[in-house]
Structures are given as C-alpha cells and as structure tokens.
N, C-alpha and C positions, 0 to 999 in steps of 0.2 A: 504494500500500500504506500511505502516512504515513496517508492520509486516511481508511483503514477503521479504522487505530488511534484516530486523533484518535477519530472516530466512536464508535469502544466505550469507549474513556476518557469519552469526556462522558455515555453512556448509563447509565456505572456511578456516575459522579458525582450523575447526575441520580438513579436510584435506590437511592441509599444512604441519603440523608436519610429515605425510606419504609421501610427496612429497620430503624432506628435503634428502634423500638419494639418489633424482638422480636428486636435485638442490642444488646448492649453489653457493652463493652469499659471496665472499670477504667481509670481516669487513670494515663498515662504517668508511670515515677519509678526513676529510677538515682541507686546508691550506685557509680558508679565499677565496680570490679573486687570483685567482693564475696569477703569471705574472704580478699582476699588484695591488696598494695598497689600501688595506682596507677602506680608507677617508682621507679624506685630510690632507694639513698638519695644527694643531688645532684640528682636529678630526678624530685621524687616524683607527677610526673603527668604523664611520659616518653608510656605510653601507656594514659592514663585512655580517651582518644576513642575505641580502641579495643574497651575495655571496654561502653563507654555506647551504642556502635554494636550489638553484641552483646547488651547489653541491651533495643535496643527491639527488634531481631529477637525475641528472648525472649519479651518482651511479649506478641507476638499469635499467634506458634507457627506448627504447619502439620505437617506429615507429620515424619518419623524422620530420610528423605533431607534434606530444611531443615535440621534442627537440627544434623547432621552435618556438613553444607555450612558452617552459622554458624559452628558451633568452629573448622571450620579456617580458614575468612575471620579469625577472631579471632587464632589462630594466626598467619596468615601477615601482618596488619596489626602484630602483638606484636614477628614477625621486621623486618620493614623499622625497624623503628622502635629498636628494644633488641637485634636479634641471634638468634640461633637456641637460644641457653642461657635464656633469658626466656624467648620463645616456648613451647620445651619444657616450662617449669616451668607457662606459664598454663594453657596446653591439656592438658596434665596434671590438673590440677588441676579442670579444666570438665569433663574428661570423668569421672574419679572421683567427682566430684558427682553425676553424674546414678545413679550407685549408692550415695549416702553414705545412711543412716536420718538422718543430721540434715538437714531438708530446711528451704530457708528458702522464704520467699514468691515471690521468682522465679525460679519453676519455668517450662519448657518450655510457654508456651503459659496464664500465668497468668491474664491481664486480662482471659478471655472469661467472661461472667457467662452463663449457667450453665457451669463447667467445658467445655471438649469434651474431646474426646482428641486423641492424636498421630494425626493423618489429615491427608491435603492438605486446603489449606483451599480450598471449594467458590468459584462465582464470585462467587455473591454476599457468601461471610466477605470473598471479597480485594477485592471492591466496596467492602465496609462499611470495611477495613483502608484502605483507599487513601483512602479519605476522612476518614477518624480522622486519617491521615500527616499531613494537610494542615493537621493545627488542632496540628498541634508544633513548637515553638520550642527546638528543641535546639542551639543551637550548636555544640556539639564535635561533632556529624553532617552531614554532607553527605549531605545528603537527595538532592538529585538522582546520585549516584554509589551512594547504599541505595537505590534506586529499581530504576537501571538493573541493580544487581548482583540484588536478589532479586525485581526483575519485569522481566525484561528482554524479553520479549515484547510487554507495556503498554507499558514508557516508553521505544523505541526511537523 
C-alpha cells in the first residue's frame, strides 16, 4: 500500500509543474496571529507557530469542513501551549472573523488567482498545493506533521 502512495505522490508531483500555467497561487506571507497578539505579555510569541501554521492552511483553503477543522487545530495547538482561556479567546476571535465586514486579505482560501470558493479542493488544486508546500521555508511549521495532519491519506 506504501508503494501505491509513493506512486501517486510522485505522479502528482510530476504533474503539477504542467498545471502551474493555468494555476496559481499568490506567495506565501504570515503576520503571526492577525488582529490579535502572538503571546502574552512575558511571552509575546508563546504561540505565534500556531498562528502561522493556520495561516498557511488559510493560504490555499478547501471546502467549509477544512476550515472548521483549521480553527480548531489552531485552537487546540493555542491550548497545549497557553491553556484553555487563550485558546478560547483565539478561536473566538477566528471564528467571529469569518462574519466580521472588516475583512483583511487573509481570507479562507486567499492565494488562489483567480479567487475559487469554499469547495474541497479537486486532485489536481491538492497536486498543485503539494507542490507549492514544497518551495516553503517556514520555520515555525512542521511541515511534515501539516502534511500528515491535513493530507493524511498522501503523506502516510
């Protein structure tokens, strides 16, 4: 079973680079925890990586079910790290956004040129995504643990 994965991983790799001309995805770029501060005060970037983990999920979007998923991954990353009264306040705050009129630039699903909507993203968007993953130097992400968490089918 590893080897039918390998197998579609490399076939998606291999065609993503041909896909690349009639997708694109805006360059990756996190402010932290937007709106609102990094950690507290003593530790004012307690849990930024959580934010910026959340942020590239944002990045490239997918259906309603994802994004709901993200928040609380954000959430429950916010809790190990700061506690359940943190948590509460950030995930509050993520999800009031997504009703606020003041809307900032990342929004659910921003970076794909031309706009799509909130829909699961097809094989070839999570082709093209998976290959985009590959040319990011994020540090405060563990990319192989965002890999497993929201392709866990792929990178098993």
């Amino acid at each position: 079973m590893k080897n039918v994965k390998y197998i579609i991983m490399s076939a998606l790799f291999i065609l993503a680079p041909a896909l690349k001309a009639e997708m694109k995805l805006s360059p990756f770029e996190t402010d932290g925890c937007t709106m609102f501060i990094d950690g507290p005060p003593g530790q004012p970037e307690l849990w930024r990586h959580c934010c910026v983990e959340h942020d590239l999920r944002y990045w490239f979007g997918g259906s309603v079910e994802d994004m709901d998923k993200t928040d609380l991954r954000l959430k429950e990353c916010v809790q190990k790290d700061a506690g359940v009264t943190w948590a509460t306040l950030v995930y509050n705050g993520v999800r009031a956004g997504h009703h606020s009129p003041i809307k900032n630039k990342t929004q659910w699903g921003w970076a794909w040129i031309p706009k799509r909507e909130k829909a699961p993203l097809t094989s070839i968007e999570t082709a093209f995504v998976l290959a985009s993953l590959k040319n990011i130097n994020e540090p405060s992400v563990n990319m192989e643990e965002f890999l497993k968490f929201y392709f866990p089918t792929i990178s098993n």
